[in-house]
C-alpha positions, -999 to +999 in steps of 0.1 A: -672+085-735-636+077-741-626+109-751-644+125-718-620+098-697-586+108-715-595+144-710-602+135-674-568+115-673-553+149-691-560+171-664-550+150-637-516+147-651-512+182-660-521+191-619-497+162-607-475+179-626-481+215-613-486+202-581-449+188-583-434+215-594-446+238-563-429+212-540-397+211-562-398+252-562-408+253-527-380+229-518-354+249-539-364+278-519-365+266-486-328+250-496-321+284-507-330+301-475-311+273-458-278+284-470-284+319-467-294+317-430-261+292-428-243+317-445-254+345-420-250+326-390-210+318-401-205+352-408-221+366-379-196+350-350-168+359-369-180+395-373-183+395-337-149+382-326-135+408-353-153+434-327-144+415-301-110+418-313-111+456-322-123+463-286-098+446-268-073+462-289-087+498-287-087+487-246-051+478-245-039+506-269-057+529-245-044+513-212-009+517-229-018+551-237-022+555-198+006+540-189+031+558-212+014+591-195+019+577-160+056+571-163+058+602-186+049+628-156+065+607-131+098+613-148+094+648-150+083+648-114+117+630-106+134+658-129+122+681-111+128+670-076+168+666-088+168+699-105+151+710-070+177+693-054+206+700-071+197+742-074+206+751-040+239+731-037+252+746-070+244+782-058+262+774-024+290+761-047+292+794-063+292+812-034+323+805-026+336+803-065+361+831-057+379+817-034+409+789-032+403+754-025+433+757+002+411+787+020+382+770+019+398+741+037+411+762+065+380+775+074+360+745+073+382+730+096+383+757+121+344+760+116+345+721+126+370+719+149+380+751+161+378+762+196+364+798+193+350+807+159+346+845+173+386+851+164+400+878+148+422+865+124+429+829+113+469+825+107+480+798+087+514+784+096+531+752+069+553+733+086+579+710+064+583+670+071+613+666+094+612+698+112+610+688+149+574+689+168+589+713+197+619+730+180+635+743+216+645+706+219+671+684+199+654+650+215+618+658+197+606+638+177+597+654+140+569+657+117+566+625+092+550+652+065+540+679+054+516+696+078+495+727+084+490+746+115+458+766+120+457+793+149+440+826+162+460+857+173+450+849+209+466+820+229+429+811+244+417+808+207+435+773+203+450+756+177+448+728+148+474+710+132+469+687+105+480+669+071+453+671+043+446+639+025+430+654-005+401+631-001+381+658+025+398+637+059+427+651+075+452+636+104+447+653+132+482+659+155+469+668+189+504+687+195+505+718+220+509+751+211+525+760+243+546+734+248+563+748+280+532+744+299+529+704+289+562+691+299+574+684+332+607+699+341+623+665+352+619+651+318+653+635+304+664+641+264+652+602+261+617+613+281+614+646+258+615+616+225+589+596+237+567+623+245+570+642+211+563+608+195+532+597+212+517+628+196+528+613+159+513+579+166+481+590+185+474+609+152+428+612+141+419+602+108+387+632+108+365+637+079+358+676+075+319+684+065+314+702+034+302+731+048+293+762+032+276+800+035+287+826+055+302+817+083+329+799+055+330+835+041+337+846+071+369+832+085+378+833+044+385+864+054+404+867+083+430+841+071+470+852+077+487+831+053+522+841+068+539+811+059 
């Protein structure tokens, strides 16, 4: 009877004991799983922000990309609007490449300012500072420089005279080129000074245009540099 109770007692230990370990293995496993799903969820979020991160990246390498494409064409647009631009001019430039920078002024001033631009020929007269503006009188008053006098080979064709300034503006002198026909005959030697002068102090400051092509070409040449 005593040894039936210890055998009894036996078993129940040996069960309390398997029992126990269960819970212990089933605890370490459920601790195990614990970490692992801790693990997973740390690593996940910071997984995604790398993603994140490689995404926004990828977006703003491609958006510069773009951009660098963008100003890329634009600047060869703008190239080729200035080489556009600048094509024309330097074939009007050469047009007139064989040809003196002191005949190209004469006709661009006659083309500008020149009364009839149907003449025949376009004489060039240079006229020294100091010579006098009418030379039939000893009272006129004289040129203060150097100046250049443009006319046709007709009276009615007009005339120009004018100092360069080397800057593409002349000074105008609005003097006559009959002067006979401007004076009234009972004008003293003192009257004869003041009138000559007015025309030195009434000078135009006149910017001449640029211009270019044929009509240039044209009075080019009929010019009559006699002196």
């Amino acid at each position: 009877m005593r040894s039936r109770n210890l055998l009894w007692i036996g078993l129940c230990l040996l069960l309390l004991a398997a029992c126990g370990n269960n819970e212990d293995t089933v605890a370490a496993k459920h601790n195990t799983n614990d970490e692992i799903d801790q693990q997973i969820q740390e690593k996940l979020p910071i997984d995604w922000v790398i993603e994140e991160d490689e995404e926004e990246t990828i977006e703003a390498e491609k958006k510069a990309k773009s951009a660098s494409i963008t100003t890329e064409m634009e600047e060869n647009t703008a190239s080729d609007t200035e080489e556009d631009d600048t094509t024309p001019e330097n074939e009007k430039t050469d047009s007139l490449a064989s040809y003196t920078n002191e005949e190209i002024e004469y006709a661009r001033i006659w083309l500008q300012l020149g009364p009839d631009h149907e003449i025949d020929e376009l004489n060039v007269r240079h006229i020294a500072e100091g010579e006098p503006l009418n030379p039939n009188w000893e009272s006129s008053a004289t040129y203060p420089e150097d100046v250049i006098q443009l006319t046709g080979s007709r009276l009615v064709d007009g005339s120009i005279t004018y100092s360069g300034n080397g800057d593409g503006t002349i000074n105008r002198y609005y003097v006559p080129l009959r002067w006979e026909t401007n004076i009234p005959n009972d004008f003293s030697e003192e009257d004869i000074k003041i009138f000559t002068e007015s025309f030195i102090t009434t000078t135009k400051l006149i910017t001449i245009d640029p211009a270019e092509g044929q009509e240039v070409i044209s009075l080019i040449e009929k010019i009559n540099n006699g002196s």
